[in-house]
N, C-alpha and C positions, 0 to 999 in steps of 0.2 A: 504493500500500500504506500509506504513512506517514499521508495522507487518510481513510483506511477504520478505520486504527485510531485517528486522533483523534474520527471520528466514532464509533466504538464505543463510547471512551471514555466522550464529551459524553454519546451513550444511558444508558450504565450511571450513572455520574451523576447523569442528574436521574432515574433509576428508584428508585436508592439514596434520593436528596432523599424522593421522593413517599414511599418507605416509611419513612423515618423520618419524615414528616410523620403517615401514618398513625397510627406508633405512639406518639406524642408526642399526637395526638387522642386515641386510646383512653384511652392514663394518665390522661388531663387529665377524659376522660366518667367515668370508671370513680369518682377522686378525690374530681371535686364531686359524687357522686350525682346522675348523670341520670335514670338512672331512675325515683327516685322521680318526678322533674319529669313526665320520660313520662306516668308513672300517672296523675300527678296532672291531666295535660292530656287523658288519655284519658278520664277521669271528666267534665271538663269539658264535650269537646266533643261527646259523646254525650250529656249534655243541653242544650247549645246547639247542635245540629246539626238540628232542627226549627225552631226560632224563627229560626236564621241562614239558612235557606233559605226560609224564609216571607217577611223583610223584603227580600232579592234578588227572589224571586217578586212580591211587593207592587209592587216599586221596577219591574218589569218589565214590573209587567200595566200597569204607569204610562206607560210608555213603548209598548205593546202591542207585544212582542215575549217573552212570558211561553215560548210554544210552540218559539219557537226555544232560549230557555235550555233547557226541557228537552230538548229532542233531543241539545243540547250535554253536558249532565250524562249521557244516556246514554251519548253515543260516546264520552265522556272519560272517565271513571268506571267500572269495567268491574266492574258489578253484576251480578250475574242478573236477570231480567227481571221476576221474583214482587220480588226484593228492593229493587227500585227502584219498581216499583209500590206498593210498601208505603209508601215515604218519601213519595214522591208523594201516596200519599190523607192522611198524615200533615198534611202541609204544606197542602194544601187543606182539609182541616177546621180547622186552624190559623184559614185565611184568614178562612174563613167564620166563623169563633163570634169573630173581633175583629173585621168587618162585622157582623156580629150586636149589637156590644154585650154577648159576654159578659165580654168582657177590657179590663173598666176599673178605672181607681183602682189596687187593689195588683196585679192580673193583669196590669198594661202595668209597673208597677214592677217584677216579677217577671220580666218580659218583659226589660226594658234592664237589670237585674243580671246574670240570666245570659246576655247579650251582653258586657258588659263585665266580668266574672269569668271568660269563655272568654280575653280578650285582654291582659288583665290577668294570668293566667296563664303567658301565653305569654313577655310582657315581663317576668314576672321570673324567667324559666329563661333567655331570654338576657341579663339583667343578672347572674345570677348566671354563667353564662359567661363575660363581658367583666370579669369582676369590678368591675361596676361597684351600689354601695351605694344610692344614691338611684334611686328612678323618676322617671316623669314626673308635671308638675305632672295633677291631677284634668281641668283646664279642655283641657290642649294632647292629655291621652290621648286627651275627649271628641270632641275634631274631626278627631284622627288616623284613631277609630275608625268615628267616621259618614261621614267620606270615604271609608275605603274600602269602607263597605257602597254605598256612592251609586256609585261608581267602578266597583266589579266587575262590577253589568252592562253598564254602557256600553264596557267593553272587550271583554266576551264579544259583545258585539253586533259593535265593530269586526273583533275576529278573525274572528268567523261572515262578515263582508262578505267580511275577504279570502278568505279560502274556496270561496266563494261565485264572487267574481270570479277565483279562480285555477282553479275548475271549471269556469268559462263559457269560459277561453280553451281547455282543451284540449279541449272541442265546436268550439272554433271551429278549432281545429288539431288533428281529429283524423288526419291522414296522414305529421302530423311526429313521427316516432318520439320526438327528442332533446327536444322540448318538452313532450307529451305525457309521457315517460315522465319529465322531469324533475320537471312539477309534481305529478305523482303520487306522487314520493318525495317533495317537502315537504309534500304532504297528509296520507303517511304518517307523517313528522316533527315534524307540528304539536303532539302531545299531547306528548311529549318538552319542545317547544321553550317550548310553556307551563307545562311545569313546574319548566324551568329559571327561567325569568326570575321566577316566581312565589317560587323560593327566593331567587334574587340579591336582589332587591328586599326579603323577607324577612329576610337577612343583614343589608342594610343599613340600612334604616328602624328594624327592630324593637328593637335596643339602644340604651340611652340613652348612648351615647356616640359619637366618630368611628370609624367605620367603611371603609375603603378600599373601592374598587370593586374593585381586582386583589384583592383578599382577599376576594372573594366569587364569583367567577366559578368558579376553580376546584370550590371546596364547592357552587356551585350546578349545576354540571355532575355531579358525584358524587352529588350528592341526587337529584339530578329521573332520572338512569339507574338507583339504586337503587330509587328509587320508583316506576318504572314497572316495574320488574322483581317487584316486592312487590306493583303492580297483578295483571299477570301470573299471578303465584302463587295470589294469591287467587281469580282468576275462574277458573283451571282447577283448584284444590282445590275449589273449591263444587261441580267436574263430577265429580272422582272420588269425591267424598261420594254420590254420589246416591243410597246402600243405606240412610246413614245420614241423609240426609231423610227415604227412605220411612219411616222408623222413629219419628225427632222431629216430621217435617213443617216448620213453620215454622219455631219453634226453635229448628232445628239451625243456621240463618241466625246464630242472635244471640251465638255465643261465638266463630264464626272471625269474625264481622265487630269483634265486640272488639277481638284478635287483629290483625287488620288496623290497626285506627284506633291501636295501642299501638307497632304494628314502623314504621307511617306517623310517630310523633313521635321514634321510635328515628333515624330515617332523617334527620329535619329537625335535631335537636340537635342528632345526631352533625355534621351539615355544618358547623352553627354552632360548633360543637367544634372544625372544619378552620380555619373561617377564623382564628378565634380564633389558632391557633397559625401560620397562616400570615401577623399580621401583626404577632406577640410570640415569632416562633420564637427568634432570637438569645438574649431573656433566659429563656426558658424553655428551653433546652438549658445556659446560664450556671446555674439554678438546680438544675438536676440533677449542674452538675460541683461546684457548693457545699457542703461541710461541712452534712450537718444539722444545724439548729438557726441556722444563718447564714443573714439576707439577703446577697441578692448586691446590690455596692455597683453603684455608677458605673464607680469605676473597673476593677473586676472585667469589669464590660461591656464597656468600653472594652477589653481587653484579651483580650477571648476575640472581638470584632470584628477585632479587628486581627489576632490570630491566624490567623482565616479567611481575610483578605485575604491575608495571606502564603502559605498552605500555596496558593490559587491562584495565585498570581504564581510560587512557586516548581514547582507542576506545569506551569504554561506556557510555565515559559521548559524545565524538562526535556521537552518534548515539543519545542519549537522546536528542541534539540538534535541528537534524535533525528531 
């Protein structure tokens, strides 16, 4: 009994922890104007969301595995099939009028600003997050930024392998229930599991300053199940519109796919909003027991730390009692 209720306790606890985590993010998004940031990345990447899929495409058909990113972009990406076909013919007339020779001189200029004003964007919503003042130098964003266009396919390729090879084993074991149906849930897990690691990595690269790995996992777990959940929503709202396609026709695609791409940077700040407070919670709980209009010192610090250390040491040893 005494067991059950220390472990009840330990539950409530870190559930209590995780909601004041949450709402300690909110204040914090709500505070520095997120959303304008959203908007403003929503504006962005909906005109860099052509040209950044054309130079992956480019980087692909280089490597000749162009066909498999798409298939990947469908099953990940949970378009309608007219609305992914649209991006698609996009992105190949793209291709073709820069093979063409239409898009020289200022059209490849035009080309690499709004690539770099998409991610440049990005890094100053999380510096403004981590509160940190300075960006990166011009020269260190440049190679951040071209490595990871070069990088993205060569990973989407890697994960297609294992895939690929985690498919071939359970043809090769199709009578073992326990294997079969096990790699059938990681198949099923894969888009989850890439959109985890896409945010962690995200959290941690993209602010100009240190950033912990345990202060990232959490918020990248929470983002990447939010956003496939907002995946979700979207591709079965596009099915219960279908009165109001008939009506707009193509259209009606372009205001919830807005919509999407605006609740999508709602989703990524907010994480980065988490970690943030998950690795400044101490002084930002100190700042809220502060007098407005006062910094909280050092010592103040030191003193609502040590606090905390005490009120556990004295619930533990009254639970040892008991």
């Amino acid at each position: 009994m005494k067991q059950f209720s220390a472990y009840f306790q330990s539950v409530r606890q870190f559930i209590m922890r995780a909601l004041q985590r949450l709402v300690l993010a909110g204040d914090q998004f709500l505070q520095r104007n997120l959303s304008g940031h959203a908007a403003t990345l929503t504006y962005s990447c909906i005109l860099g969301a052509v040209p950044i899929l054309a130079i992956i495409f480019a980087i692909a058909r280089g490597f000749g595995f162009s066909a498999l990113i798409e298939e990947k972009l469908k099953e990940n990406v949970r378009f309608t099939p007219e609305m992914t076909e649209t991006i698609m013919s996009f992105v190949n007339s793209y291709l073709e009028r820069a093979r063409g020779g239409v898009f020289i001189g200022v059209g490849l200029l035009m080309l690499l600003y709004t690539l770099y004003s998409l991610v440049s964007n990005v890094e100053i919503a999380f510096n403004s997050i981590w509160r940190v003042k300075r960006s990166r130098a011009i020269y260190r964003s440049a190679i951040y930024y071209i490595s990871a266009f070069f990088l993205l396919p060569i990973v989407v390729l890697i994960t297609s392998g294992l895939q690929l090879f985690l498919t071939g084993i359970t043809r090769f074991f199709p009578d073992f229930v326990l294997v079969s149906g096990g790699i059938e849930f990681l198949l099923q897990l894969s888009p989850y599991a890439l959109a985890v690691v896409a945010f962690i990595l995200l959290y941690k690269l993209m602010p100009n300053t240190e950033v912990r790995w345990r202060s990232t996992i959490v918020p990248g777990l929470v983002a990447g199940a939010a956003f496939q959940g907002l995946q979700w929503f979207y591709f079965n709202s596009q099915m219960w519109l279908s009165t109001y396609n008939a009506v707009y026709g193509s259209f009606a695609a372009i205001p919830l796919f807005m919509l999407f791409i605006q609740f999508s940077w709602y989703i990524c700040l907010f994480g980065a909003e988490l970690s943030y407070v998950h690795q400044n919670e101490a002084e930002l709980l100190a700042a809220k027991k502060t007098p407005k209009g006062e910094k909280p010192t050092r010592e103040h610090l030191a003193e609502e730390t040590l606090a905390r250390i005490r009120d556990i040491v004295n619930q533990y040893d009254s639970q040892a009692e008991t």
